[in-house]
N, C-alpha and C positions, 0 to 999 in steps of 0.2 A: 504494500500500500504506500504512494506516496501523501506527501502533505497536500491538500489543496491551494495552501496559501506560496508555500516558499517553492515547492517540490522535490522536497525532501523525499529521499526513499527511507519510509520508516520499516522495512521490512515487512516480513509476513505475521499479521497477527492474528490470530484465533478468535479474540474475542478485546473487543475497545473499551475502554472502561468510558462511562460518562464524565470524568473529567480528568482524563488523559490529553495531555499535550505535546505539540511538538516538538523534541530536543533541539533541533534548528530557532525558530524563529517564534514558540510559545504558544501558538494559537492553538484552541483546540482541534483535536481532531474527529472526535466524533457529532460532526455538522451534517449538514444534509449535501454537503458539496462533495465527501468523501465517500458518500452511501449511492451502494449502487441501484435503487432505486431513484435516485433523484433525477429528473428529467422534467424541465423547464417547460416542456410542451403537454405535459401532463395538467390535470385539473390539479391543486394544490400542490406544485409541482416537486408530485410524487406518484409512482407508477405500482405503490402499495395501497389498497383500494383500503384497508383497516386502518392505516396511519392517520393519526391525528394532526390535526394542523399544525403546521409551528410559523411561528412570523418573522422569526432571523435565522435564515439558512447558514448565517456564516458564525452563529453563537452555539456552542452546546445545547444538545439536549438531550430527553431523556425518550426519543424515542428506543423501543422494544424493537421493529421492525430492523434499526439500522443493518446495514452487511458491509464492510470496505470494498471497494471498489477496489479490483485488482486490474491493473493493465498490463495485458499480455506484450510479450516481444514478437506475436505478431500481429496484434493490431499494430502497433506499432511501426512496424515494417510496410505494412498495407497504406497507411498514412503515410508512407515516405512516397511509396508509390505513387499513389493518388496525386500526392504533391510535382512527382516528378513527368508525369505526363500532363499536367494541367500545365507548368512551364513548358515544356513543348509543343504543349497547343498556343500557347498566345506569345511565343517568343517571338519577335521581330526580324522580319524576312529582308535581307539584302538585295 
């Protein structure tokens, strides 16, 4: 899992404590920016249909539902792609 804030790699954790923080830059990290439910295009943008609302995505809380968000090294990968034929589509022709 990294940090949301700094991008820290906090490693693999099992289970977040509700006021665990970052060893980088303090902020916590069990926010709804770390939880892999969270998606911004969702109705309380959260893609957990029993979550309870929260009104600062970027402060602790206590949700139950949370899970870290792991980012694989191949999305990852996939994103570099993406990236690298988008520049080859709009690169500038001589």
């Amino acid at each position: 899992m990294d940090c949301w804030k700094c991008g820290m790699a906090i490693g693999t954790v099992e289970r977040v404590g509700f006021r665990d923080d970052c060893p980088r830059c303090g902020w916590p990290v069990h926010v709804c920016h770390n939880c892999e439910f969270y998606d911004p295009g969702f109705h309380n943008q959260c893609r957990e249909p029993m979550a309870e609302a929260v009104t600062d995505r970027e402060r602790a809380n206590f949700c139950e539902y949370f899970t870290p968000v792991v980012k694989s090294a191949k999305r990852v990968a996939g994103d570099e792609a993406a990236r690298d034929r988008l520049a080859t589509l709009f690169r500038k022709r001589s």
